[in-house]
VOMIGU-12297 format. One line per field, with one value per residue (C-alpha): residue number from 1; residue in one letter; x, y, z; chain. Coordinates in nm, 2 decimals. Each point is the difference from the previous one (the first is absolute). Layout:
! VOMIGU-12297
i = (NUM;...)
aa = (A;...)
c1 = (X;...)
c2 = (Y;...)
c3 = (Z;...)
ch = (A;...)
This chain:
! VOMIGU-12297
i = (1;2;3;4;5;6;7;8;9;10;11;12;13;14;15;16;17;18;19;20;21;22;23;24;25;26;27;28;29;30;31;32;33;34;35;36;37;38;39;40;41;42;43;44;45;46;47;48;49;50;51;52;53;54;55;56;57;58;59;60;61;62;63;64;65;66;67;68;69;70;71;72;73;74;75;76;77;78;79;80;81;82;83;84;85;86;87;88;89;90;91;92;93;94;95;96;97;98;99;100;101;102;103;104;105;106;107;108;109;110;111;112;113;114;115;116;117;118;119;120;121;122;123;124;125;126;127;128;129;130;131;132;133;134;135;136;137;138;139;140;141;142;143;144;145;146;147;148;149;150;151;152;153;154;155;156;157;158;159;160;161;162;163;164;165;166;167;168;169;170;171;172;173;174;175;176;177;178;179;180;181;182;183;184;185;186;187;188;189;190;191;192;193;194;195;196;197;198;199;200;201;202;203;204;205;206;207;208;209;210;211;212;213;214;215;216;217;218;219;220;221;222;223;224;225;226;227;228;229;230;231;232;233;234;235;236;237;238;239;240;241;242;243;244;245;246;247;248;249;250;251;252;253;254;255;256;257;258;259;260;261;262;263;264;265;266;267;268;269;270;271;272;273;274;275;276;277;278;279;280;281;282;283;284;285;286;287;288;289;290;291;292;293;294;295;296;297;298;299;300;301;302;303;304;305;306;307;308;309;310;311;312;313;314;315;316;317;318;319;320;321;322;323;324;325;326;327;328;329;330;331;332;333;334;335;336;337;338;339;340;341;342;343;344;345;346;347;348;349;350;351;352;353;354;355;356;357;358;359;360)
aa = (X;X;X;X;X;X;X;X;X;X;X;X;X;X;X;X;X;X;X;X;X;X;X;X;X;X;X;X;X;X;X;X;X;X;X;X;X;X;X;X;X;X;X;X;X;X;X;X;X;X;X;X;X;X;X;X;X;X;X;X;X;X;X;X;X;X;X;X;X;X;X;X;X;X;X;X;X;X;X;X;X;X;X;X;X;X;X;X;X;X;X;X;X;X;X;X;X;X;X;X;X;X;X;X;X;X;X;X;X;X;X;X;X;X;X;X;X;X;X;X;X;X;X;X;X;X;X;X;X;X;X;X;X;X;X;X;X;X;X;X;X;X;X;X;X;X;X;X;X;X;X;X;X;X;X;X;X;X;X;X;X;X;X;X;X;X;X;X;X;X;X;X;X;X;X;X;X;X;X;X;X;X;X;X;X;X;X;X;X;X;X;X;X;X;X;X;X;X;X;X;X;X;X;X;X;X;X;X;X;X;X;X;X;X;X;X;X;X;X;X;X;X;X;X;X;X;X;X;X;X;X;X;X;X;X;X;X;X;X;X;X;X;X;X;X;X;X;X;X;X;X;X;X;X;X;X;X;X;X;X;X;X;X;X;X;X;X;X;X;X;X;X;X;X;X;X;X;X;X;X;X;X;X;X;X;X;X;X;X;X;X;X;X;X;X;X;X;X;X;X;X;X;X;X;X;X;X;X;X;X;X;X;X;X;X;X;X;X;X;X;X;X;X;X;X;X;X;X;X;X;X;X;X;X;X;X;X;X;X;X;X;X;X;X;X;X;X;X;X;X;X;X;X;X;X;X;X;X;X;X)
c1 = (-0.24;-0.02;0.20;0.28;-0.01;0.06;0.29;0.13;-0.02;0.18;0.27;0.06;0.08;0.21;0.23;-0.03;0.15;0.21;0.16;0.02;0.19;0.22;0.06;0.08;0.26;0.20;-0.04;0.29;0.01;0.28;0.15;-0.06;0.17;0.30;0.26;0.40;0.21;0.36;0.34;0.36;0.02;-0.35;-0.37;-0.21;-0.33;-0.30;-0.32;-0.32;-0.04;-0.38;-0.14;-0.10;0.07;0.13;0.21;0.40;0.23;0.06;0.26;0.16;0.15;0.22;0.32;0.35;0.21;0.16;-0.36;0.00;-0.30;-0.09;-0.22;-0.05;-0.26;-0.11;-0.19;-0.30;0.17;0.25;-0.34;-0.01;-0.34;-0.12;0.28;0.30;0.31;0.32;0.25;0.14;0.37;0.31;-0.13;0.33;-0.22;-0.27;-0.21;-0.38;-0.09;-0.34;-0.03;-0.34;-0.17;-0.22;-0.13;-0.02;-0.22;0.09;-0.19;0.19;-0.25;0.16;-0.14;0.01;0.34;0.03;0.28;0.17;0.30;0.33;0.32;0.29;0.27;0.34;0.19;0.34;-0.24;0.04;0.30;-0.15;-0.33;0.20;0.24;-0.34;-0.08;0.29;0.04;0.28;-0.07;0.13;0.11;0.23;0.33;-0.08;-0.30;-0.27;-0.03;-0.34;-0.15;-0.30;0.00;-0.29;0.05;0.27;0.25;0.36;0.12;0.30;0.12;0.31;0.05;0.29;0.15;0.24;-0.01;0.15;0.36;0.02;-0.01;-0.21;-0.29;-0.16;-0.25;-0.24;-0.32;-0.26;-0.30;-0.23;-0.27;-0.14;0.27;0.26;0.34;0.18;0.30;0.22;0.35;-0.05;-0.13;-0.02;-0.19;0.08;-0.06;-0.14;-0.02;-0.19;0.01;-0.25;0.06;-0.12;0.15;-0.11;0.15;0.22;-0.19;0.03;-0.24;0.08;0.16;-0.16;0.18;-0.15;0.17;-0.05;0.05;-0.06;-0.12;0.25;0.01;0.23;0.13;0.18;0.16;0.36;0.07;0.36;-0.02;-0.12;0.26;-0.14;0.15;0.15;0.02;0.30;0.00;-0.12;-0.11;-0.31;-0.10;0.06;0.04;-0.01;0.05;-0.21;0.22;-0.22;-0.24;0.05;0.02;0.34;0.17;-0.32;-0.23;0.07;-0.13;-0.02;-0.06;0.04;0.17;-0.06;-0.16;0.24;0.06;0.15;0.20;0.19;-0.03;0.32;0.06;-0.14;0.21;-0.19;-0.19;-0.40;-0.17;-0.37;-0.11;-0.26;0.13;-0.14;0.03;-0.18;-0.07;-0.17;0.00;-0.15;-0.10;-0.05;0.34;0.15;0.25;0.20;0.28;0.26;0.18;0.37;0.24;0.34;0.23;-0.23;-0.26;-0.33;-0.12;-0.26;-0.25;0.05;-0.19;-0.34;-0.27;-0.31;-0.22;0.02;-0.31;0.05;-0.05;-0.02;0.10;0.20;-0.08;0.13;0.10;0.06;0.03;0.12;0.28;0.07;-0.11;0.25;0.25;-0.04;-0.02;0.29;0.17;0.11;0.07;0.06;0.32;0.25;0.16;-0.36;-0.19;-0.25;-0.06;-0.31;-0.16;-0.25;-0.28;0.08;-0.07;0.16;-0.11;-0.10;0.03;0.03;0.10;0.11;0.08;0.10;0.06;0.06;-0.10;-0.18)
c2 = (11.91;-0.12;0.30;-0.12;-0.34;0.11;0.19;-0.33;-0.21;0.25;0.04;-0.35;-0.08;0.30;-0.17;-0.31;0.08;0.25;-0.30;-0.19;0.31;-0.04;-0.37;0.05;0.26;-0.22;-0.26;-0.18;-0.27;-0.31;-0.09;-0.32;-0.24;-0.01;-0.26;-0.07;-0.10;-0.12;0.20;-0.03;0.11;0.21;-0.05;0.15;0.10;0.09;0.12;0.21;0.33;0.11;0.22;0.29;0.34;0.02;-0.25;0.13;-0.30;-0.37;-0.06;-0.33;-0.10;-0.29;-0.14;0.00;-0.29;0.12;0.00;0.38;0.17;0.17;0.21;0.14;0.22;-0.05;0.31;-0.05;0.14;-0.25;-0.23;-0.09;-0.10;-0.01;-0.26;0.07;-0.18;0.04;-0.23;0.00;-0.11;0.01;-0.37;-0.21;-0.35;-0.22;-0.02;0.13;0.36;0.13;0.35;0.18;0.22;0.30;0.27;0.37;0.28;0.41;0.06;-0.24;-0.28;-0.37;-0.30;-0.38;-0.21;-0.20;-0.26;-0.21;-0.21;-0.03;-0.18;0.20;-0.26;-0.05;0.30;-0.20;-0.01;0.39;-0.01;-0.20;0.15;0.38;-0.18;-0.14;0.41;0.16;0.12;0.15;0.29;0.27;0.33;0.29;-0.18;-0.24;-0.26;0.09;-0.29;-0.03;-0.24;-0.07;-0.03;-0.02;-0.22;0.26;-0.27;0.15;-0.17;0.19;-0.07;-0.06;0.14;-0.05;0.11;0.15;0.36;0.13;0.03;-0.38;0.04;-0.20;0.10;-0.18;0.25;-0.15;0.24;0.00;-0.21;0.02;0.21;0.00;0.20;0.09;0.05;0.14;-0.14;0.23;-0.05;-0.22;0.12;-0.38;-0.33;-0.08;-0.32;0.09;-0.26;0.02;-0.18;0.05;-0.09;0.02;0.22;-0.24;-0.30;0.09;-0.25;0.07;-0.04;-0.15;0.30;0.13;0.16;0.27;0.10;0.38;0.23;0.35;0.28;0.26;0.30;0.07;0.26;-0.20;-0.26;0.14;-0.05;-0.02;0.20;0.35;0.18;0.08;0.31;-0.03;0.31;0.16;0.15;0.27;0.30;0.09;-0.41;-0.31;-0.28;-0.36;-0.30;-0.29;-0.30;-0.28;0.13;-0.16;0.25;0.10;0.34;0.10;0.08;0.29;0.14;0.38;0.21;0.32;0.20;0.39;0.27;-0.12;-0.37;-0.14;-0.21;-0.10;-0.27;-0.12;0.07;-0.22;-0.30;0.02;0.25;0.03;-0.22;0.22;0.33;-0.18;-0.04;-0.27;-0.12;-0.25;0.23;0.01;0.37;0.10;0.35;0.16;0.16;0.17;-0.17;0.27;-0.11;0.20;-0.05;-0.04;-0.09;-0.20;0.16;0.27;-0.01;0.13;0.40;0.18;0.07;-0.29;-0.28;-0.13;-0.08;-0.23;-0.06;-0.38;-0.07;-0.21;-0.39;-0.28;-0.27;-0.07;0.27;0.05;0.34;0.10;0.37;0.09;0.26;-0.03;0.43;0.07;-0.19;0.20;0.33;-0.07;-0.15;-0.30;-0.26;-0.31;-0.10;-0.23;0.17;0.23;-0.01;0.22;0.08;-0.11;0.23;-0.16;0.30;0.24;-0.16;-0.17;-0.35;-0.13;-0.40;-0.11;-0.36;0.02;-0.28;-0.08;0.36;0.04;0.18;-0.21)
c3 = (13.91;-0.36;-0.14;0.24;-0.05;-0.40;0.13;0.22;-0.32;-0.26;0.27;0.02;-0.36;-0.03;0.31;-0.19;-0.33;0.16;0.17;-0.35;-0.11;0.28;-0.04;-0.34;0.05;0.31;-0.24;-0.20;-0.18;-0.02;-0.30;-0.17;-0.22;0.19;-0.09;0.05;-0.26;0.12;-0.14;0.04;0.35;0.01;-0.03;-0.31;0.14;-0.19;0.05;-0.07;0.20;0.11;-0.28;0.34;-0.13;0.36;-0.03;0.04;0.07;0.08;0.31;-0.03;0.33;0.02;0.15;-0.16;-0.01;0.38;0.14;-0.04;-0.02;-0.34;-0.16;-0.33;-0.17;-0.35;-0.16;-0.21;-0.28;-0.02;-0.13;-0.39;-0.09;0.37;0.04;0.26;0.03;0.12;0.10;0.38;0.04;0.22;0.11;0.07;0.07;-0.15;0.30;-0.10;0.12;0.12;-0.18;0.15;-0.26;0.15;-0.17;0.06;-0.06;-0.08;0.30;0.24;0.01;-0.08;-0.06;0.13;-0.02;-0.32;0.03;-0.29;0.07;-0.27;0.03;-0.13;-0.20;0.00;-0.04;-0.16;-0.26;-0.09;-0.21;-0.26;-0.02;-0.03;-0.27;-0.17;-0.03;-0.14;-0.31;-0.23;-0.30;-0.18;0.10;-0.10;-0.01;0.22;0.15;0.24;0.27;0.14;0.27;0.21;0.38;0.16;0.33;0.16;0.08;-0.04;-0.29;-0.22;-0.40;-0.09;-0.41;-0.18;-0.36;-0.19;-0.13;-0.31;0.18;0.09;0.39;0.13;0.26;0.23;0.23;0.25;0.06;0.30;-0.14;0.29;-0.17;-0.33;-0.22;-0.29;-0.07;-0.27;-0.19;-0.15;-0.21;-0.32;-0.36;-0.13;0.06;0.33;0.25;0.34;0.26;0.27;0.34;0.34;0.34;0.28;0.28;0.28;-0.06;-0.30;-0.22;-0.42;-0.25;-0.33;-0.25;-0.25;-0.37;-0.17;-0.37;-0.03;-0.26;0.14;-0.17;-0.17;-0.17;-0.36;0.15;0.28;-0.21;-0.06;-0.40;-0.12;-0.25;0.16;0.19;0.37;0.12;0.39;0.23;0.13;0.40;-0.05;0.25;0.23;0.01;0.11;-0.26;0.07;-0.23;0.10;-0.13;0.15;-0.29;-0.31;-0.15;0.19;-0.15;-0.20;0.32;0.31;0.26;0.01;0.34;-0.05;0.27;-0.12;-0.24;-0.30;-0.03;-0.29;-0.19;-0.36;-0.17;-0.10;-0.41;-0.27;-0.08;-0.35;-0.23;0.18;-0.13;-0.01;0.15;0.25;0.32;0.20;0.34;0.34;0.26;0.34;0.19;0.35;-0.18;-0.31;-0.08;-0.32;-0.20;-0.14;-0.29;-0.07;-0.32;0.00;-0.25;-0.03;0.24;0.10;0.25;0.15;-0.12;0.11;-0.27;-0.16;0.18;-0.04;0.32;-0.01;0.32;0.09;0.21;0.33;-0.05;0.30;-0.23;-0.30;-0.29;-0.36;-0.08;-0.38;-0.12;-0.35;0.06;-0.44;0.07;0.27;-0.22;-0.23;0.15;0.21;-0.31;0.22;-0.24;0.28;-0.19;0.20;0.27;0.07;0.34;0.19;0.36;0.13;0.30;0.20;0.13;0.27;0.30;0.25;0.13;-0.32;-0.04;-0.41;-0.08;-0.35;-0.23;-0.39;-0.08;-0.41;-0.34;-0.26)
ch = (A;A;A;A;A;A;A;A;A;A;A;A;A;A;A;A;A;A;A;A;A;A;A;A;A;A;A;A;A;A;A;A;A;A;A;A;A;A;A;A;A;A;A;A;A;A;A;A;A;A;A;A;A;A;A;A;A;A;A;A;A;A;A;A;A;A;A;A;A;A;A;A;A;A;A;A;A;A;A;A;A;A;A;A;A;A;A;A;A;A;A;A;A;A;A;A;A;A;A;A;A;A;A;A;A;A;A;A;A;A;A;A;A;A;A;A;A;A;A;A;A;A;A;A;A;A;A;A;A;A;A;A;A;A;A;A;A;A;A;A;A;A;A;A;A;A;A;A;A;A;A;A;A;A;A;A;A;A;A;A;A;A;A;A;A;A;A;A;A;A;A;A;A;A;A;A;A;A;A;A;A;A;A;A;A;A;A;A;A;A;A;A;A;A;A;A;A;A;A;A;A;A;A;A;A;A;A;A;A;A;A;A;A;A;A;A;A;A;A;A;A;A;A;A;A;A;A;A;A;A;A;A;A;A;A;A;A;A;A;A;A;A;A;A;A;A;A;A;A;A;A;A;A;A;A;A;A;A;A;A;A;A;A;A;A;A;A;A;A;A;A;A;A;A;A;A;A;A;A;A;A;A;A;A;A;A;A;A;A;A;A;A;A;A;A;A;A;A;A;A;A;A;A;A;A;A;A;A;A;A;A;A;A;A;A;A;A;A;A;A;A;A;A;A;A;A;A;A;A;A;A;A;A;A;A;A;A;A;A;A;A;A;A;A;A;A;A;A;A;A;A;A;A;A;A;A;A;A;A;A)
């Protein structure tokens, strides 16, 4: 009788902490700390997430300006510092909002309701708190416009300038969500202003100037004292001019439509003025530029040309090569009235934007 009386006892604490276990697993904790903070047509809620190993996510339920039903989960990765916030918008009134916080466990367990209560302001307000955020800077012939939106109300910019031809634009861009956009068209100090409004009731902010100078490369300015060299037609391409660049006759386009695409340059105005030819270029592939040497009144030979591989490049890239030995060889002498053929690889579909095309 004692021996089973032992037996009654050891199995009794082993139930006993195996039910502690058990609690502890279909156990989760709330958060705490919980606060609302009013925004432009949302509600900035913070708080501190149970430190449970188990713990997965927090559900915050709450109802939308409509009375709609809404719920949205917030990971427990998106905690800095075992703080979580994140701000809950789409709120068209100022009335206050409930917003239920309940936390869940990887194993499907959650915990009690926690509720905090925030009161979403104004959203005519939105255009001058997203003007209050934007920001003008520098860029590659242009300005990068930058801007904070946080509270998801629609709101749009209206930016106006003048590029390097004198037109004036004035483009409006989708300002609903934190963003940039980039300016293009003007090489000098330029004024940007820039207006916000909101969509809803058409409202406008005060404007805002921003005096730019972009950034730009040497070898885009166009000096008067180099000669450029301009392309004729040509054969196995298609060649565009893009004259809304400023750079107008200096720049094309080159697709290339066959196995042999080429073109001349049309002949030298004046003697060369180097043996380095030097050009802007931007190319989809890798492709081989292949000159062939051609005096006055004559034209292109086999045998006498000259290839170098030009490597693909997504964005704006000097090319120089010293050709002084292919001069030579060739005994092209560049004098007035000289040209050369330039073939661009042996493929088709090829894109090359070219631009400021000259010896130095």
């Amino acid at each position: 009788m004692k021996n089973y009386n032992i037996i009654i006892s050891i199995l009794s604490v082993l139930f006993i902490v195996s039910c502690n276990n058990n609690d502890n697993v279909g156990e989760i904790k709330s958060v705490t700390n919980a606060t609302a903070t009013s925004f432009i047509g949302s509600v900035i809620l913070s708080w501190t997430a149970p430190s449970d190993s188990n713990y997965y996510y927090t559900l915050i339920t709450y109802k939308d300006s409509e009375g709609n039903t809404v719920n949205k989960k917030i990971s427990r990765y998106d905690a800095v510092k075992g703080l979580t916030t994140t701000t809950i918008g789409g709120f068209s009134d100022t009335n206050s909002h409930d917003f239920i916080l309940t936390t869940h466990s990887f194993s499907g367990v959650s915990s009690s309701e926690v509720k905090v209560t925030g009161t979403p302001e104004d959203i005519s307000e939105a255009k001058d708190y997203v003007i209050g955020t934007v920001k003008a800077n520098s860029a590659d012939e242009g300005a990068l416009v930058q801007w904070t939106n946080e509270s998801g109300i629609d709101v749009k910019l209206i930016i106006i300038y003048t590029d390097i031809m004198n037109v004036n634009i004035c483009d409006t861009v989708d300002a609903q969500k934190t963003d940039s956009a980039t300016l293009t068209g003007f090489t000098s100090t330029t004024d940007i202003t820039i207006i916000a409004y909101n969509v809803k009731d058409g409202a406008k902010s005060v404007s805002k100037t921003f005096s730019v100078t972009p950034i730009v490369n040497s070898d885009d300015i166009i000096y008067n004292d180099i000669e450029y060299f301009t392309l004729q037609t040509g054969s196995g391409v298609n060649v565009s001019q893009d004259d809304s660049y400023p750079y107008g006759k200096y720049e094309y386009t080159i697709v290339t439509t066959n196995g042999d695409p080429h073109n001349y340059i049309y002949p030298l105005k004046a003697v060369k003025a180097g043996t380095t030819l030097k050009f802007r270029y931007k190319a989809t592939q890798n492709f081989d530029l292949e000159l062939f040497w051609a005096n006055k009144g004559g034209g292109a030979a086999s045998g006498r040309s000259t290839v170098v591989t030009i490597p693909a490049a997504s964005t704006w890239t000097t090319y120089t090569h010293d050709y002084s030995d292919a001069m030579t060889q060739y005994s092209w002498k560049g004098n007035i009235g000289d040209f050369f053929r330039m073939d661009w690889g042996g493929n088709s579909g090829v894109t090359i934007h070219i631009r400021n095309i000259h010896l130095e």
